[in-house]
N, CA and C of each residue as an Amber inpcrd file, in Angstrom:
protein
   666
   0.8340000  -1.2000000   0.0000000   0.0000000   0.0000000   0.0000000
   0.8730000   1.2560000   0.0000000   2.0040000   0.9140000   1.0090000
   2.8480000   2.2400000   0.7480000   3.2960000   2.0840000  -0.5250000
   3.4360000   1.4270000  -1.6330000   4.5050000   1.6700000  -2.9580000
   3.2120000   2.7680000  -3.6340000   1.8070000   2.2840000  -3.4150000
   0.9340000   3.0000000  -4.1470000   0.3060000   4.3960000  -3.9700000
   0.7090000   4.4650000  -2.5450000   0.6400000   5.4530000  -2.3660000
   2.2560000   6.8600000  -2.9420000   2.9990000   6.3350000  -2.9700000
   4.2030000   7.0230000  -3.2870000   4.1020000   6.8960000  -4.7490000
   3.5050000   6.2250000  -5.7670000   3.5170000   6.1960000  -7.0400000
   2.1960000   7.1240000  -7.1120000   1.3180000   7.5920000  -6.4590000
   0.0870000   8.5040000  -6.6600000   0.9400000   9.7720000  -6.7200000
   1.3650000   9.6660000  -5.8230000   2.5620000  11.4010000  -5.1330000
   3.2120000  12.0160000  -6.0840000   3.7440000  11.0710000  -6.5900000
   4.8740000  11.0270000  -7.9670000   4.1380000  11.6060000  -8.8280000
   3.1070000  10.6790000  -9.0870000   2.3830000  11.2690000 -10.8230000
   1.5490000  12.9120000 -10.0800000   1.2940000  12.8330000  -8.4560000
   0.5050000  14.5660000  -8.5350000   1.8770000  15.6210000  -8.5760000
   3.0840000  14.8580000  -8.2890000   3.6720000  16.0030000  -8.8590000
   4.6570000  16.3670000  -9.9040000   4.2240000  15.3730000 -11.2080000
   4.5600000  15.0230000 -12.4310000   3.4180000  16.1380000 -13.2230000
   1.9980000  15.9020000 -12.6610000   0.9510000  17.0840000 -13.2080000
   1.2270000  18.3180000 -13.2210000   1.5100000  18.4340000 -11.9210000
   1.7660000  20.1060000 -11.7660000   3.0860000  20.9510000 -12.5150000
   3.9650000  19.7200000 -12.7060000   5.0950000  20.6210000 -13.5520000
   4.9320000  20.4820000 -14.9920000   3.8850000  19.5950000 -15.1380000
   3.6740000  19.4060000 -17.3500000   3.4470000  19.9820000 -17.9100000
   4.2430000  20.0310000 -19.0000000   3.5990000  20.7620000 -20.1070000
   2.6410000  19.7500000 -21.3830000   3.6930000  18.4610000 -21.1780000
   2.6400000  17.8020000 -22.7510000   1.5130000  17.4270000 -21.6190000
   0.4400000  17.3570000 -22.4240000  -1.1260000  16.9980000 -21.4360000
  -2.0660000  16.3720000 -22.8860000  -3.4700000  15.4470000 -21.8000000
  -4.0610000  14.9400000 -22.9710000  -5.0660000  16.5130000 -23.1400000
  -4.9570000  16.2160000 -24.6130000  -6.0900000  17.2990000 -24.4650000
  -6.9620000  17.0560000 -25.4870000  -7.5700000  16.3260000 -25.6690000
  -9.2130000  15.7590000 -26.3570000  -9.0500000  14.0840000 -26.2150000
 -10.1890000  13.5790000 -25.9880000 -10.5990000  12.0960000 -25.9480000
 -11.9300000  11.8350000 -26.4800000 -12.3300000  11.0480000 -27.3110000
 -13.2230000  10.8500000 -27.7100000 -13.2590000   8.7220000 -27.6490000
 -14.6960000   8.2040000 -26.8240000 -14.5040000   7.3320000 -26.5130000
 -15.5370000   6.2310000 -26.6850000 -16.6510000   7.0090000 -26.5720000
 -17.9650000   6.1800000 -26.2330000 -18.6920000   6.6360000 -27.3180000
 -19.3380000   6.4910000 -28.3120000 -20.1810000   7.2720000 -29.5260000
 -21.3490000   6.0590000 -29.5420000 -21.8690000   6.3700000 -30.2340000
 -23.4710000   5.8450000 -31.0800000 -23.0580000   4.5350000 -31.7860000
 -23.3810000   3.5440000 -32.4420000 -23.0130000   2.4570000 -32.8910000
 -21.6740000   2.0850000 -31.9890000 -20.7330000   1.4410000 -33.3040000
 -19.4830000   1.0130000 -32.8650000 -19.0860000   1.9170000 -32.4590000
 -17.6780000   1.7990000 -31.5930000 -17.3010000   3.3880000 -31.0320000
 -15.7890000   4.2630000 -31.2770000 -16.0060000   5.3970000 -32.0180000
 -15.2460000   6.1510000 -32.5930000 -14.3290000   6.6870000 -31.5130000
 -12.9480000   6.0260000 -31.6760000 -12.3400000   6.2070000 -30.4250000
 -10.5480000   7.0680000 -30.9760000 -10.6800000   7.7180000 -29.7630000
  -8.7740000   8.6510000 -30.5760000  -8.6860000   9.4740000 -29.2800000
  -7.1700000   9.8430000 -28.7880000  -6.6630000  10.4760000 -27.6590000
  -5.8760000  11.5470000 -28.8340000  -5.8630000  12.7550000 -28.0370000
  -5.2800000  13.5370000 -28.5960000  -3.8710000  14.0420000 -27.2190000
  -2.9640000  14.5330000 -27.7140000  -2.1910000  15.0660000 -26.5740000
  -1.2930000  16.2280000 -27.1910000  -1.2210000  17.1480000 -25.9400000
  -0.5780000  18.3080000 -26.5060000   0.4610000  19.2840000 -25.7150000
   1.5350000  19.7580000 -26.8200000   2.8420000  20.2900000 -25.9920000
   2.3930000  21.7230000 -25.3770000   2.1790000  21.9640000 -24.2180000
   1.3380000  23.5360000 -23.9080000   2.8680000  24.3090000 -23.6280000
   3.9780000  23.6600000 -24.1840000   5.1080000  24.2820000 -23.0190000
   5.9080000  25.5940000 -24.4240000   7.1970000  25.8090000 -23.7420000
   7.9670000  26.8490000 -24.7250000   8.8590000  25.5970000 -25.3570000
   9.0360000  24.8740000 -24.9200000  10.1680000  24.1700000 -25.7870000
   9.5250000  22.6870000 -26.5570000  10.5210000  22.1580000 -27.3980000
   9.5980000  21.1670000 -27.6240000  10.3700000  19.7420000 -27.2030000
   9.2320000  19.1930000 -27.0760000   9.7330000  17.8740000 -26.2030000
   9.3570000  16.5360000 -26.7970000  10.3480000  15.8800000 -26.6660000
  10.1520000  14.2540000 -27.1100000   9.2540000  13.6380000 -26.7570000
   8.8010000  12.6030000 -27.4490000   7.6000000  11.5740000 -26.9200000
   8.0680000  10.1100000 -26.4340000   9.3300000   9.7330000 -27.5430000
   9.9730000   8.9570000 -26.9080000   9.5240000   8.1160000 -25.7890000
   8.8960000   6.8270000 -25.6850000   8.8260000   6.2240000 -24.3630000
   7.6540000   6.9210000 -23.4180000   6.8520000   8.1510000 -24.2440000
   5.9090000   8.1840000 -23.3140000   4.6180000   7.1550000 -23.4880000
   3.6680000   7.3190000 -22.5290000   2.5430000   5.9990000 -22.9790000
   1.2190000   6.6310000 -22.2490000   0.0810000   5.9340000 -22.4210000
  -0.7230000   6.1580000 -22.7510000  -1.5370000   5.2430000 -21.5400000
  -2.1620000   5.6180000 -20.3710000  -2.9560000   4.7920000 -19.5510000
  -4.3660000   4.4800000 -19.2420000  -5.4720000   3.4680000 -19.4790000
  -6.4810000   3.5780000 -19.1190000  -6.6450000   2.6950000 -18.0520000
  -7.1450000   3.4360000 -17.1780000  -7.7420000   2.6790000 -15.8390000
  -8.8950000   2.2060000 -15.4660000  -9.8560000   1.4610000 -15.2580000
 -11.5090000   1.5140000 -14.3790000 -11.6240000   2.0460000 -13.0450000
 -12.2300000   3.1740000 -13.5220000 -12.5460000   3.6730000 -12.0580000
 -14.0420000   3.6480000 -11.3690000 -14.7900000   2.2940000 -11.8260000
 -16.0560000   2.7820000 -11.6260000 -15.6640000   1.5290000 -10.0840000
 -17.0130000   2.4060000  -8.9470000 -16.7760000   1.7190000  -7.9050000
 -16.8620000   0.1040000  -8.0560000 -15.6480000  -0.3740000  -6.7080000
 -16.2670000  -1.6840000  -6.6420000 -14.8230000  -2.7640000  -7.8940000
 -14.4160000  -1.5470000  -8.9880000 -13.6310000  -2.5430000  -9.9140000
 -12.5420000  -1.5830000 -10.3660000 -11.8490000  -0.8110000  -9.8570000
 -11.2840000   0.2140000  -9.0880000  -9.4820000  -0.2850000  -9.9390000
  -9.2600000   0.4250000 -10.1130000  -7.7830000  -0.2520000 -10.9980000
  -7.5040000  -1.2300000 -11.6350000  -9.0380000  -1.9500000 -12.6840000
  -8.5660000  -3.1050000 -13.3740000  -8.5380000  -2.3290000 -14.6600000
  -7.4160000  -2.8760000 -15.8900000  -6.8450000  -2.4460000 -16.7240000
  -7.8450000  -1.9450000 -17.9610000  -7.8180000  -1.5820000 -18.9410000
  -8.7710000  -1.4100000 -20.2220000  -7.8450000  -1.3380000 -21.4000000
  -8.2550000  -2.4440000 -21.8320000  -7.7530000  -2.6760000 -23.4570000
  -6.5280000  -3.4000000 -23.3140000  -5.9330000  -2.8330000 -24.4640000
  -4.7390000  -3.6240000 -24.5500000  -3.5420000  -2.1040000 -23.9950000
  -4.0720000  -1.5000000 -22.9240000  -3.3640000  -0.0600000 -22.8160000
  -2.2150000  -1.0330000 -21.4860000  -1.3590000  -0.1570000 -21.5230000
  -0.5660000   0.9240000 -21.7830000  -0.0700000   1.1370000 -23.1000000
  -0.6410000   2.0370000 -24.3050000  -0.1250000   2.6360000 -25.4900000
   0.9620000   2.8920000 -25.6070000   2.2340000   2.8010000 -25.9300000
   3.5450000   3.4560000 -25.7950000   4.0600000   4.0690000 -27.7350000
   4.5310000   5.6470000 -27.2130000   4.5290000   6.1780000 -28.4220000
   6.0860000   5.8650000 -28.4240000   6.5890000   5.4490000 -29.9600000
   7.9030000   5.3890000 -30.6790000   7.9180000   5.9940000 -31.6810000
   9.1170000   5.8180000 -32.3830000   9.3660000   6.2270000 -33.5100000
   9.9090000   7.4850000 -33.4510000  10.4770000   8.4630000 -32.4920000
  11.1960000   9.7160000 -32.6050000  10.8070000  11.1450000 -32.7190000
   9.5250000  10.4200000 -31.9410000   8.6550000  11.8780000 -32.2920000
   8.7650000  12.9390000 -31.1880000   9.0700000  14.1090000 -31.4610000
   8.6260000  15.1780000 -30.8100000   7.7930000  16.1360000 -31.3600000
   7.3610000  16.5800000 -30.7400000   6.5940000  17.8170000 -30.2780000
   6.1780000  19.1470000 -29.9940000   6.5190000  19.7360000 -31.1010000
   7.1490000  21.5970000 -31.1370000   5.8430000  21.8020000 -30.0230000
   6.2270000  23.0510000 -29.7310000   5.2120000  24.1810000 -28.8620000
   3.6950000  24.1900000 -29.7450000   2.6280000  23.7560000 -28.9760000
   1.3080000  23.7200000 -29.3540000   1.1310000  22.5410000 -30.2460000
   2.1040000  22.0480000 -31.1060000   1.7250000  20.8850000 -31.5590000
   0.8130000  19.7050000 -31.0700000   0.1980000  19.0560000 -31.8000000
  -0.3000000  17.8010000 -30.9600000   0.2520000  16.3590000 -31.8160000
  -0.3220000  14.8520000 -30.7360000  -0.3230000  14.0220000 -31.2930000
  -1.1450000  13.2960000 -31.0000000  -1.7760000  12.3190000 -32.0820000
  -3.0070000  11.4170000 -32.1510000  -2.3900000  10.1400000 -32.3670000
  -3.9670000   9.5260000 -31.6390000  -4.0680000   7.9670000 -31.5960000
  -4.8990000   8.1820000 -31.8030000  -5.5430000   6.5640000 -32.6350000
  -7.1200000   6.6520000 -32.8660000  -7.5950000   5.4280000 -33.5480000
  -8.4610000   5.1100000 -33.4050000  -9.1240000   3.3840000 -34.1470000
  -9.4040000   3.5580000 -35.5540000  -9.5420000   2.5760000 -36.7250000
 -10.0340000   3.2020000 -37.6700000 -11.6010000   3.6070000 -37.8220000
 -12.2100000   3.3870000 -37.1310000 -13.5660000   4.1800000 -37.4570000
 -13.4530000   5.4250000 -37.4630000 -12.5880000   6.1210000 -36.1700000
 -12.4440000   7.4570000 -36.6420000 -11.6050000   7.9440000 -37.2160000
 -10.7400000   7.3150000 -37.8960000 -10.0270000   7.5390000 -38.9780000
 -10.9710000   7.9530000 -40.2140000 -11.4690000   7.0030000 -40.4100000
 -12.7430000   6.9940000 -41.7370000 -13.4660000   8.3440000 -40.9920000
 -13.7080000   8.1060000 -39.9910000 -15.0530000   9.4900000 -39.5850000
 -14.7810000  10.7500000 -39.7350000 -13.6660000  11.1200000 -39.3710000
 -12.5790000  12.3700000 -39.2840000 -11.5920000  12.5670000 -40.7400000
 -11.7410000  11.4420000 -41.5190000 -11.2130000  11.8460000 -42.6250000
  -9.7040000  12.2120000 -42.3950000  -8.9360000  11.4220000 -41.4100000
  -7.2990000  11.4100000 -40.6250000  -6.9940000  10.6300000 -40.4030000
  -5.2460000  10.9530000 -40.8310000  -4.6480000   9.9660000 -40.4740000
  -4.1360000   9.9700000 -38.9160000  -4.3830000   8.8010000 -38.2490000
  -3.6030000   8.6570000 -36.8890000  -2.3250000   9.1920000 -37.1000000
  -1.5810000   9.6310000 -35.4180000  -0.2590000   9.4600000 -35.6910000
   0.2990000   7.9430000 -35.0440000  -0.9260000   7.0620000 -34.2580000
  -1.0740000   6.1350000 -34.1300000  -1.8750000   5.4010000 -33.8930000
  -1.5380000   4.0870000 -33.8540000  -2.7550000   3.3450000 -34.0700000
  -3.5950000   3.0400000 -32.5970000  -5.1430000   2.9460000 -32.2070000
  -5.5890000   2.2280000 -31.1740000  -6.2990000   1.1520000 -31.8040000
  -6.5400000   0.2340000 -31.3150000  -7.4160000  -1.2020000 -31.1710000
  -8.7870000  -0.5970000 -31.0910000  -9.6360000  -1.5560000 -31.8790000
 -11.4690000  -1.3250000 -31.6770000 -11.7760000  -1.6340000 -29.9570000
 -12.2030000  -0.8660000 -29.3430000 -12.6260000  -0.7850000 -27.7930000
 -11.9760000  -0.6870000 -26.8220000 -11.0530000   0.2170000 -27.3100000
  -9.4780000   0.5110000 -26.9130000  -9.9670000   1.0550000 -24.8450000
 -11.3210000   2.5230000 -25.3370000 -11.4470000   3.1360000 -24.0250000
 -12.5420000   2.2980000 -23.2610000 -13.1520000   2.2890000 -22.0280000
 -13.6930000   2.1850000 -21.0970000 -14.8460000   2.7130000 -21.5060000
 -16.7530000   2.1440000 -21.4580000 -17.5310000   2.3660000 -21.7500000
 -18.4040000   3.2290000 -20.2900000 -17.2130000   3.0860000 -19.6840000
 -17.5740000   2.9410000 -18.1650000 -16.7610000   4.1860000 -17.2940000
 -16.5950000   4.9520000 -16.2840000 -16.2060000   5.4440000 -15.3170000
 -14.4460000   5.0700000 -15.5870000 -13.7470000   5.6780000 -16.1340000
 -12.1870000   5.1790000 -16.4140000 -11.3680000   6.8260000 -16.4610000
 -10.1940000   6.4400000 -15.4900000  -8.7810000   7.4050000 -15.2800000
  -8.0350000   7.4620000 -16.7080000  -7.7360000   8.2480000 -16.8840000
  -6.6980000   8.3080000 -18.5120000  -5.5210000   8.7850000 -18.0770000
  -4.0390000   8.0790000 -17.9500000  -2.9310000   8.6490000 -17.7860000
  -1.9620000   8.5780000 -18.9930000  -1.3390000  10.2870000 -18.9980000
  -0.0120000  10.3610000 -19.5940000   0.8560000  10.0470000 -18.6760000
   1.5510000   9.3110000 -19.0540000   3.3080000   9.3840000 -18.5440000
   4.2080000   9.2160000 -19.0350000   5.9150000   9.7490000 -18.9180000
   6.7150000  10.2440000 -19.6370000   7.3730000   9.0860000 -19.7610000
   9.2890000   9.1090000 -20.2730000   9.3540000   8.0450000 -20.4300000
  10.0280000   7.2300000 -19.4140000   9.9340000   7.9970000 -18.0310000
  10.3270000   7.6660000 -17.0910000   9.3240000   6.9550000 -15.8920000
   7.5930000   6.9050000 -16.4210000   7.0990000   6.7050000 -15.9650000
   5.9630000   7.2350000 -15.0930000   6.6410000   8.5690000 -14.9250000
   6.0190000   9.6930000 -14.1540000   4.9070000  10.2200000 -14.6650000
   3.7450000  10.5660000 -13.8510000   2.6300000  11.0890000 -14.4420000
   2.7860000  12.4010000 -15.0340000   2.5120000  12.6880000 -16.3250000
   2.2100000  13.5200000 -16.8520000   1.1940000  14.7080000 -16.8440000
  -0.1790000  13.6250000 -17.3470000  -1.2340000  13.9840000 -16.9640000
  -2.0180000  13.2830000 -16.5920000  -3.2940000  13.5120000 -15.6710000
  -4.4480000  12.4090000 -15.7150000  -5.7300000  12.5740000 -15.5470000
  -6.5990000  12.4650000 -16.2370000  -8.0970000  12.8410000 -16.2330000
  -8.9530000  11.6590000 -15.7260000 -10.1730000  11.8690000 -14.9490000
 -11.1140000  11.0560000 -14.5410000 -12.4910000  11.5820000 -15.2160000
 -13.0540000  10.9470000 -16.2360000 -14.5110000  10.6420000 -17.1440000
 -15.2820000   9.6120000 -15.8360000 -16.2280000  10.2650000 -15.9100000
 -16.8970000   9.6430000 -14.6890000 -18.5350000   9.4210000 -15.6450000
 -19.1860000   8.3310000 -15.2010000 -21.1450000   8.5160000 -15.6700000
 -21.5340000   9.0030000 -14.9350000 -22.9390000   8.3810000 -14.5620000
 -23.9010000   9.1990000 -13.5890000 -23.5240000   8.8280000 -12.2970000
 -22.7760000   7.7460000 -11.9910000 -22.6280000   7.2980000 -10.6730000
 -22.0120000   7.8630000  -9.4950000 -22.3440000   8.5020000  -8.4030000
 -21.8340000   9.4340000  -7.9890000 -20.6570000   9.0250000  -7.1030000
 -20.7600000   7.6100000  -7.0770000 -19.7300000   6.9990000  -6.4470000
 -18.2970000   7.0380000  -6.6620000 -18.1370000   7.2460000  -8.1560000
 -16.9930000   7.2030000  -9.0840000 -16.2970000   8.3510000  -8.7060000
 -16.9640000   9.4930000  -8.1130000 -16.2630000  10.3400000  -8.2750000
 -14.6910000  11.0430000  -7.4060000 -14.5840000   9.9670000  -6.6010000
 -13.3320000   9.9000000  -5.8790000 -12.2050000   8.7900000  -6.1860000
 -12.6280000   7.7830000  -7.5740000 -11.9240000   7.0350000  -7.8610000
 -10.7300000   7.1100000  -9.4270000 -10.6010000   8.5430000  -9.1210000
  -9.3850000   8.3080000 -10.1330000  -7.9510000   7.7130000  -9.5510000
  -7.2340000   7.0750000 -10.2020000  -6.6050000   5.8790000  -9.5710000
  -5.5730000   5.5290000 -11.1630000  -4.3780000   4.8570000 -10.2550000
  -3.3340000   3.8530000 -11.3580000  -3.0360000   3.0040000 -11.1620000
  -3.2750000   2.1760000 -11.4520000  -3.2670000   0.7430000 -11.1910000
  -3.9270000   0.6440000  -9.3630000  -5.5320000   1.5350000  -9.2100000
  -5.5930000   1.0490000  -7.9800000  -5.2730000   2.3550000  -7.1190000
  -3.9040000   2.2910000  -7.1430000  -3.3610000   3.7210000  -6.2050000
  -3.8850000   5.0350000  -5.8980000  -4.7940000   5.4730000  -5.0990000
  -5.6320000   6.8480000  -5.8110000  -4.8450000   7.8820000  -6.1400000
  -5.1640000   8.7570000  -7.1140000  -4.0450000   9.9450000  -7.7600000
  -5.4090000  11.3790000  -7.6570000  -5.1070000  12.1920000  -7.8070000
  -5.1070000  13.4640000  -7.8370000  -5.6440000  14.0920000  -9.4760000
  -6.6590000  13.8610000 -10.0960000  -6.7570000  14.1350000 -11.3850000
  -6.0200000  15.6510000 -12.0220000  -5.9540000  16.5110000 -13.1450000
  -5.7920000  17.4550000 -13.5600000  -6.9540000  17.8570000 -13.6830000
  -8.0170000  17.2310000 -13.9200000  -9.5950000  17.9100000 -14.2560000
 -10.5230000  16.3190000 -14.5470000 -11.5050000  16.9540000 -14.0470000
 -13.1210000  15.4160000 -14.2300000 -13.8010000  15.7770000 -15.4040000
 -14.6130000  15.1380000 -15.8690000 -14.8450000  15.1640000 -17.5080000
 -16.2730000  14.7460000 -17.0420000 -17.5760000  14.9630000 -17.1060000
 -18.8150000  14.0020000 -16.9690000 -19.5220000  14.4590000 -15.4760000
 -20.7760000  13.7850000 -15.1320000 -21.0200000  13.0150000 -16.5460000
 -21.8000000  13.8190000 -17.0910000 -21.9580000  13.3530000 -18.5280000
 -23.0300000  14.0710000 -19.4340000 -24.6990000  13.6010000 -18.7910000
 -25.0970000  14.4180000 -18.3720000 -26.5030000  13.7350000 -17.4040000
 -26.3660000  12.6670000 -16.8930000 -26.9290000  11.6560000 -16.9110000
 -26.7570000  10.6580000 -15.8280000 -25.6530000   9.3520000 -16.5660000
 -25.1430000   9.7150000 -18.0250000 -24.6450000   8.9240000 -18.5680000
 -22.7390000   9.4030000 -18.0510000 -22.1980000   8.3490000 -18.6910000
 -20.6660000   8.7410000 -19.3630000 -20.2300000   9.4320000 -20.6830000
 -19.7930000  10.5050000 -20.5200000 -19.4230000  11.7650000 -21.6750000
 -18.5540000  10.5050000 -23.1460000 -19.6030000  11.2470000 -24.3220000
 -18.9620000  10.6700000 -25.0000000 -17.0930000  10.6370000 -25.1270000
 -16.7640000  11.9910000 -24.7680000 -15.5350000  12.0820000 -24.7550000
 -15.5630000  13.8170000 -24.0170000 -14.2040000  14.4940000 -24.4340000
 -14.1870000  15.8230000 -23.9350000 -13.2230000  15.9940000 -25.1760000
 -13.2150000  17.4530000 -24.8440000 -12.0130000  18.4930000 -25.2020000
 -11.7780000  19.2780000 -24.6370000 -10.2450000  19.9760000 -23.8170000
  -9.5980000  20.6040000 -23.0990000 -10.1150000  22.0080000 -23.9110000
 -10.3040000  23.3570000 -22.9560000 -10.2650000  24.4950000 -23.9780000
  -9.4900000  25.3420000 -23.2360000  -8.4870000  25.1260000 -21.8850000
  -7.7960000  25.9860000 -21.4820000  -6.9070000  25.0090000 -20.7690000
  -6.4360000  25.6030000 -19.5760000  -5.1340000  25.0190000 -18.9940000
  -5.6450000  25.0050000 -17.2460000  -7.0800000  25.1790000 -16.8180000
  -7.4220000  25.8870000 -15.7570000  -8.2590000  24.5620000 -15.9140000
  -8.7770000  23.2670000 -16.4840000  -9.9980000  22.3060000 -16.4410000
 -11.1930000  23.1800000 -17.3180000 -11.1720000  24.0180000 -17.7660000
 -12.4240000  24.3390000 -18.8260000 -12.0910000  23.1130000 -19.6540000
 -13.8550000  22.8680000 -20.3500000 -13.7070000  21.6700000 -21.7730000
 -15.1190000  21.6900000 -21.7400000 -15.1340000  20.8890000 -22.8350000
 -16.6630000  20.7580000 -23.4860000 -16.5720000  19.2040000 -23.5270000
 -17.8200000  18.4240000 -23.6280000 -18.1910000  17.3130000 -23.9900000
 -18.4610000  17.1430000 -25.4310000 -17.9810000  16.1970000 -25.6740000
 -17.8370000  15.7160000 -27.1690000 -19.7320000  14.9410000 -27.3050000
 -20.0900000  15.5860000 -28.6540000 -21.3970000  14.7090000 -29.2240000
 -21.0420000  13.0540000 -28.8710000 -22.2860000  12.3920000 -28.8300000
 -22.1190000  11.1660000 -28.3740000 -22.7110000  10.3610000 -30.3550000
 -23.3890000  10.6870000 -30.4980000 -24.3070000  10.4010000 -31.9660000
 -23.2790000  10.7580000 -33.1590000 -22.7480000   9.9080000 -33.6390000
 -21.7420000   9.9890000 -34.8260000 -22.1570000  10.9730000 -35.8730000
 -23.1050000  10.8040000 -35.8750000 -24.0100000  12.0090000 -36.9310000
 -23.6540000  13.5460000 -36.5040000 -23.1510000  13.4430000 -35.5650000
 -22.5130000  15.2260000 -35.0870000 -21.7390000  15.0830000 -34.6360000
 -20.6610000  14.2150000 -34.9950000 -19.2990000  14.1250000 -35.0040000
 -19.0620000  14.9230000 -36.2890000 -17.5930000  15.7070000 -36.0850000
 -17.2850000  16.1880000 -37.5360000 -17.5930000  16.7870000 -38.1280000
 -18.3070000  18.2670000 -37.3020000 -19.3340000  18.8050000 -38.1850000
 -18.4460000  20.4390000 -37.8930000 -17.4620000  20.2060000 -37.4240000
 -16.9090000  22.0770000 -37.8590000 -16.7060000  22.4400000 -35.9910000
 -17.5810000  21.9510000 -35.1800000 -17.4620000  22.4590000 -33.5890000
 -16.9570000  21.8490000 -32.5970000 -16.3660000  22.3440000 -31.5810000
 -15.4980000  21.8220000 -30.6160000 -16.3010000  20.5250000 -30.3160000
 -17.6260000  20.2870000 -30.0810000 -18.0520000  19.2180000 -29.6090000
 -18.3110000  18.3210000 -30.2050000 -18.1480000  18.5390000 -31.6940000
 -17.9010000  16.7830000 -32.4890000 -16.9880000  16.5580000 -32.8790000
 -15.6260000  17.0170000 -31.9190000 -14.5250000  16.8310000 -32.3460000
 -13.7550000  17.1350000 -33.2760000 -12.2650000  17.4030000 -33.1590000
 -11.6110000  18.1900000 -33.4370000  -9.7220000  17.6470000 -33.4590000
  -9.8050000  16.1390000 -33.8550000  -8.4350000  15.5950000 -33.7660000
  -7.2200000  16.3710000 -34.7230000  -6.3610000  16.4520000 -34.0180000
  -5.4970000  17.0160000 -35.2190000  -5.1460000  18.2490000 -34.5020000
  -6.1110000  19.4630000 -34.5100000  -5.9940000  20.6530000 -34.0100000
  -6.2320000  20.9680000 -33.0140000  -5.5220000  22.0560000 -32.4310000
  -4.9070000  22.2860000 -30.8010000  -5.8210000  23.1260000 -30.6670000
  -6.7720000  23.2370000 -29.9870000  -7.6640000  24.2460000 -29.2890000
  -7.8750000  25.0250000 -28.0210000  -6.4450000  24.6120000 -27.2720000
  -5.9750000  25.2390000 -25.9500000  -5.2840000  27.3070000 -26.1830000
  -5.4700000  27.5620000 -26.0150000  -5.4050000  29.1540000 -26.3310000
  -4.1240000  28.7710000 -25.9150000  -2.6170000  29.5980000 -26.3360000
  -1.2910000  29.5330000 -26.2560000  -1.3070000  30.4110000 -24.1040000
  -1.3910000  30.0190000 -23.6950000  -0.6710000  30.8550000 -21.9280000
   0.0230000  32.1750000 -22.2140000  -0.8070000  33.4580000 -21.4130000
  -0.4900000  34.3280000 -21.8580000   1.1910000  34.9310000 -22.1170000
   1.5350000  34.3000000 -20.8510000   3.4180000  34.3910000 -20.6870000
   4.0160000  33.5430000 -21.7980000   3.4810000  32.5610000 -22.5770000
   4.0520000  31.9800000 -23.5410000   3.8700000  33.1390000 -24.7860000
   2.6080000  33.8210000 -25.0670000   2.1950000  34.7070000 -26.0960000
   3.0580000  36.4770000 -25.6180000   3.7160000  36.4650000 -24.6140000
   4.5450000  37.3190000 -24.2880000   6.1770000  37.1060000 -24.7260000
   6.6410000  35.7310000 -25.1430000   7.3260000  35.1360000 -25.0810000
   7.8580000  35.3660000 -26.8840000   6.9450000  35.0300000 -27.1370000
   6.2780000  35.3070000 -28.3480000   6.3010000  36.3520000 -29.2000000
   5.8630000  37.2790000 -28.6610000   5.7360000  38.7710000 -29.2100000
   7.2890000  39.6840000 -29.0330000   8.1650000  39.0100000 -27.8500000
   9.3020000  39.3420000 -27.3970000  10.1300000  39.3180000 -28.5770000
  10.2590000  37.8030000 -28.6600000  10.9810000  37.2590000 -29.6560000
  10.9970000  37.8240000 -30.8680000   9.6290000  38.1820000 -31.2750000
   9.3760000  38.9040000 -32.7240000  10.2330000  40.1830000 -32.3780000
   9.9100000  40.9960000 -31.5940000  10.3680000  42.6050000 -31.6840000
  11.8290000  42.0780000 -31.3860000  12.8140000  40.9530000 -30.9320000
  13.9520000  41.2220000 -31.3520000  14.6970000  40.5210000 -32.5830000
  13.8200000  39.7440000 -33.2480000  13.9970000  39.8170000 -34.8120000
  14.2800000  40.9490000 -35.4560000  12.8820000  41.8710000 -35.2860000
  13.0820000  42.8610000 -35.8080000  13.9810000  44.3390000 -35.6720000
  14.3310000  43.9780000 -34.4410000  15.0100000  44.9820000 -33.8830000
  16.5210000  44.5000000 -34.9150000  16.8860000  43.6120000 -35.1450000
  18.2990000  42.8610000 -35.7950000  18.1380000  43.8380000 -37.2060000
């Protein structure tokens, strides 16, 4: 119990210093289910992905840290991550739905239909980020968790009325977001809430857009 508790500690204070974070999930839809994680660099520099991965947990009461899917996701291949960039995973249905290409692949029923924790972590292991999607159950709502261990979310997602949110999207750095359409039929239609893979919809941090404007006036000053 103590290892799990010191691996919760770790990832709350892996959150507070991140910059890459998930920022859109789309999980649960209408028919089969149109599934893709989005994640994104909010920082000034850009950073490797290298060895980071991808966690889904069950957090609905009662079944409390058993695994989902074939997750832990682990991203390869050499990718980094400029400033605001993002990167995707995603099944092919929403490949076909979204008219995109993954930047990787997920399995058909990859997320949790159910009350489930979503963790980033780097390639050291450390929590990145971690969100808790909760349904109507009000029980769930103290069970975000890793493998079990309780953790400290970045922000709760749900539920959409008494159900589980088809998915979310991040729209700031403070827990603002919207719930993603659940009905495939308003998926894809131009608005934050039928999703939006690919593109970063987190407004740049004003000290980063200071950072920014700096940089320009000493271009120009040269």
């Amino acid at each position: 119990m103590k290892t799990a508790w010191i691996m919760a500690l770790a990832g709350v204070a892996g959150i507070a210093n991140a910059d890459v974070l998930i920022s859109e999930v789309l999980g649960s839809t209408s028919s089969s289910d149109w599934e893709f994680i989005e994640i994104v660099n909010t920082g000034p520099a850009a950073v490797s992905l290298d060895g980071y991965s991808v966690e889904l947990w069950d957090s609905d009461e009662g079944n409390v840290g058993g695994g989902d899917g074939a997750a832990p996701y682990f991203i390869s291949g050499g990718v980094t991550l400029n400033p605001g960039q993002v990167y995707t995973l995603g099944n092919s249905l929403a490949a076909t739905g979204y008219a995109i290409t993954f930047d990787g692949d997920l399995p058909s029923n990859a997320i949790e239909n159910s009350s489930y924790t979503i963790i980033l972590a780097d390639n050291g292991g450390v929590v990145s980020d971690a969100i808790l999607v909760v349904d109507g159950d009000v029980d769930d709502l103290d069970n975000a968790n890793r493998a079990g261990a309780p953790i400290v979310p970045s922000m709760t997602a749900g539920p959409d009325g008494t159900f589980l949110p088809a998915g979310f999207a991040r729209t700031d750095l403070s827990g603002g977001h919207v719930i993603l359409n659940f009905d495939t039929a308003d998926l894809n239609n131009g608005t934050l809430e039928g999703g939006t893979p690919g593109v970063n919809q987190i407004p740049a941090p004003a000290g980063l857009a200071v950072l920014g404007l700096g940089a320009l006036a000493a271009r120009r000053r040269r």
